[in-house]
N, C-alpha and C positions, 0 to 999 in steps of 0.2 A: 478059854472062858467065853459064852458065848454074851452078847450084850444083854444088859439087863435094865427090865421096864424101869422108868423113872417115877419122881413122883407127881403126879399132877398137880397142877396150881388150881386154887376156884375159879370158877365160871362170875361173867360179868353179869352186874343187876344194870339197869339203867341208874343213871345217877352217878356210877363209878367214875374214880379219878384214872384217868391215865395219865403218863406221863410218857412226853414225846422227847428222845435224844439220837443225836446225828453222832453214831460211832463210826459213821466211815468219812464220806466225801461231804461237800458242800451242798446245801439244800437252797432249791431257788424257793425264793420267799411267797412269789403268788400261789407255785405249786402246794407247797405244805400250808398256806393259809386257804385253798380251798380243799385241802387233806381233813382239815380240823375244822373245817364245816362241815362234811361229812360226819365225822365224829359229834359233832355236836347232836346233826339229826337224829344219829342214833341214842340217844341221850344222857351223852357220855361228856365227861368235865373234862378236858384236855390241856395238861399242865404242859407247856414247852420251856422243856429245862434251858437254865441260862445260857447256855455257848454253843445251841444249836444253830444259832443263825453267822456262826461265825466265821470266816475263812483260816486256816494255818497262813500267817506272818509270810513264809519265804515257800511255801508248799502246795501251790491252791486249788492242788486236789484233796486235800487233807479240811475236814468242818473243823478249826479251831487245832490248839497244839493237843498233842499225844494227850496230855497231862491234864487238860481242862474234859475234854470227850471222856477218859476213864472217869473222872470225878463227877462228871453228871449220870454218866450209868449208875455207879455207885448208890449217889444220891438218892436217885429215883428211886431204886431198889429198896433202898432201906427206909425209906420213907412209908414209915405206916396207914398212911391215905391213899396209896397209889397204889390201885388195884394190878395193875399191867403196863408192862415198858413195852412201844413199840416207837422201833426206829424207823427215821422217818426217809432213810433211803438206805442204797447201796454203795457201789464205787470200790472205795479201796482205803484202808486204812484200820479197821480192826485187828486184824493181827500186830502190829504197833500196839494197841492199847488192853489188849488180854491180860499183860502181865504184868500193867499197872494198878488194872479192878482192885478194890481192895475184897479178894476172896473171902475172908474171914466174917466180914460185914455183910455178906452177901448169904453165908449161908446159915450165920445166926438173925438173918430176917427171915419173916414169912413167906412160901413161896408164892409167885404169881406169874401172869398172863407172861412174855415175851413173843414177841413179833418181828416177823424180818427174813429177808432170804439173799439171796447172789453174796454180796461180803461179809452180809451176818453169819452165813454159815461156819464161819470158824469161831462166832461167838455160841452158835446153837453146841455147837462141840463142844466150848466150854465149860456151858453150863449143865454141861450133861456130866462130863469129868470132874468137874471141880466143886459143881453142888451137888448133882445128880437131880436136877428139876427137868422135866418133860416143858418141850418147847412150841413153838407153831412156826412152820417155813410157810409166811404168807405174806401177803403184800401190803405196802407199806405207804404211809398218807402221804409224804412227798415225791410218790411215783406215779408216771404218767397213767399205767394199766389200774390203781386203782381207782384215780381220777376219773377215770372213762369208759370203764369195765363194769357195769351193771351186775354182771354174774359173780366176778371176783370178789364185788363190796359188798353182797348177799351170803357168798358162800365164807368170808372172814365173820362178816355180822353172825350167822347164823353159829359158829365154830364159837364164837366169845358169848353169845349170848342164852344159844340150846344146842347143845353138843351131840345131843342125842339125837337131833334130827339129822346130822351126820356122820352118824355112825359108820355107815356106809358108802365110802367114797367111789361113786362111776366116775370112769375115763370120760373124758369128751370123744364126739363120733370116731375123731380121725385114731384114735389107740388101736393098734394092733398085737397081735401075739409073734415076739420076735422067736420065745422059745416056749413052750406050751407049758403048762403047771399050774401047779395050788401049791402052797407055802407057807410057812409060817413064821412071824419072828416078830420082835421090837424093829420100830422104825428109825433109820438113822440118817445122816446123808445131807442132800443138797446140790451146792457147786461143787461140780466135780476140780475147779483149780483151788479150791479153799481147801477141799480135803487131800489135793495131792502134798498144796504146800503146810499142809501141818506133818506129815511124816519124819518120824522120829525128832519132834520136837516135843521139849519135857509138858506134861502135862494135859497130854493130846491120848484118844483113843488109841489102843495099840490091834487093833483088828475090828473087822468088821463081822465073823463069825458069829453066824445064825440071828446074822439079823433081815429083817426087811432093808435094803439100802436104795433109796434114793438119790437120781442123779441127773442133772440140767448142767447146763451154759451159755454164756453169751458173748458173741465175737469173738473164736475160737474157731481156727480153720481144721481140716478133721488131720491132718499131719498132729497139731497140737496137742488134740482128744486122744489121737494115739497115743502120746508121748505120756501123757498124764497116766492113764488107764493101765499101761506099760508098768511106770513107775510102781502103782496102786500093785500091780501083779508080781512084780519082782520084788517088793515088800512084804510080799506074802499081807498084803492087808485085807485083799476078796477070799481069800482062803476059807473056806467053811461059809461064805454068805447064803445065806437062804434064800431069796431070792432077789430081782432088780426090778424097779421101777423107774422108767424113764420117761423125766419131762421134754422140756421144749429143749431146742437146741437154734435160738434167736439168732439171726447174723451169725451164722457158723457154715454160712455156704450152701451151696446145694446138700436137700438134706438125703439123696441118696447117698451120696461119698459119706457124708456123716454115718450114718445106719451101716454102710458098707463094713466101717468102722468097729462100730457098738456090738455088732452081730461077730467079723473078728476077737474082739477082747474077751468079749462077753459069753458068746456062744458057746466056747471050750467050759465052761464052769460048771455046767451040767445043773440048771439050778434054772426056775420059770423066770423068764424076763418078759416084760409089758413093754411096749414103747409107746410114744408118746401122748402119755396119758393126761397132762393138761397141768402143770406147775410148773413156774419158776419165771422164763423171761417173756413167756407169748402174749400173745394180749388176750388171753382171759384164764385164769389164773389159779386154783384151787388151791385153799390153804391144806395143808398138807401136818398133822400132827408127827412129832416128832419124840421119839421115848415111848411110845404105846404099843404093845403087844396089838399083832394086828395079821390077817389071812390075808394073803395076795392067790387071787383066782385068775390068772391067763384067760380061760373062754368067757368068764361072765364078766371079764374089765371089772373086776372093783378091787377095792382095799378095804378090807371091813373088819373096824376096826373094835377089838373085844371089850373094852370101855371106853364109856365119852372122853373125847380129847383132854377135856376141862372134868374138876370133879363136882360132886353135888352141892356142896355147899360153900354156897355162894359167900366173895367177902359183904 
């Protein structure tokens, strides 16, 4: 069964509530309070759910316990003011709290915006398996690259606010063609260790067949990217992918040995792969839709995608 489009959430009006929650790690405080000036300029109401600013007790890589992080996702969620949840960093700790979300509440709400990449990826998965709502892999107010990334805070802005003027996503200059093609599929993917470690865990995608899959990391030596990709292949999980998109690969070493890598796993699949087309850890960052039937072009570097990210009407 190959994956199937999701449903998209509306696009942002100005004025729209968001609501900010820290599902993985710790958020430093000046960062996300110049995150949510940002958001303001763009003239968005910025609710920061209550135990975002919290550290876990005995864990202080963890933003607050298991139990408080699932309950402010929730929250926000269902909250019928709150046009779009964007998490306000990455780290580590979401998979911990997936299978406390109260699901049921989640998808007798309205759908909406979601934002976030590196550890949200395993929540982008979830919300694709357990609502079926179409996501955004993009960057996040408590992170340095949006903070300082002129390009990244245009191309998220422009993704929430007119979809259609991104229709067509170009690579940044440096993208290459690892293996030549045109393709076709729904887009899915992310961190490549968030997707290795969801494998055969209940409630998790069981393949990646005929879709677009995207794929980044950060601080990841290319032994490791092996190991992962490895896994992903003897799972028979790339089986039938249509084709590969690949972001940054941040602090993963030289990135010849990485590519040397990518082009090993990847290259046997007989299916077009891009590399480094500009998401995920680098410092300028394209939001990247997620659940959207979409054409991957090798010579022309784009991803172009067959409907706006977000749908037409607006909450």
């Amino acid at each position: 069964m190959s994956v199937p489009p999701l449903t998209r959430p509306p696009r942002l009006t100005p004025g729209a509530r968001v609501a900010v929650v820290a599902p993985s790690g710790p958020v430093a405080g000046e960062r996300l309070d110049a995150g949510l000036d940002i958001l303001r300029g763009w003239g968005l109401d910025p609710l920061v759910m209550p135990h975002v600013r919290e550290t876990h007790p005995s864990l202080p890589y963890l933003a607050g316990t298991d139990e408080a992080r699932a309950r402010d996702l929730t929250d926000a969620w269902c909250d019928p003011t709150v046009a779009a949840v964007l998490c306000a960093r990455g780290g580590y700790g979401v998979q911990r709290v997936t299978d406390l979300v109260d699901w049921a509440a989640i998808r007798a709400a309205a759908p909406k915006v979601l934002v976030g990449y590196s550890d949200i990826t395993a929540l982008h998965e979830a919300f694709a398996v357990r609502a079926g709502i179409a996501t955004l892999h993009g960057p996040m107010p408590g992170a340095v690259t949006f903070l300082k990334d002129a390009r990244t805070q245009e191309h998220l802005r422009a993704t929430l606010f007119d979809p259609e003027s991104v229709r067509v996503l170009e690579a940044l200059p440096d993208a290459r063609t690892m293996v030549p093609g045109r393709a076709t599929g729904v887009t899915l993917g992310g961190c490549l260790a968030l997707l290795a470690g969801d494998l055969a865990v209940p409630h998790t995608r069981p393949s990646a067949r005929g879709g677009i899959l995207l794929l980044e990391d950060v601080g990841e030596e290319d032994y490791r990217i092996d190991r992962m990709l490895t896994q992903l292949l003897r799972a028979d999980w790339l089986t039938g992918v249509a084709g590969v998109v690949l972001g940054s690969w941040a602090e993963c070493g030289d990135y010849a040995s990485v590519r040397a890598v990518l082009l090993d796993r990847l290259g046997s699949l007989g299916v077009p792969v891009l590399e480094e087309f500009g998401f995920g850890h680098g410092e300028s960052a394209l939001t990247m839709p997620l659940g959207v039937r979409a054409t991957l072009d090798t010579q022309e570097r784009t991803l172009t995608l067959h409907d706006p990210a977000l749908d037409a009407a607006a909450r």
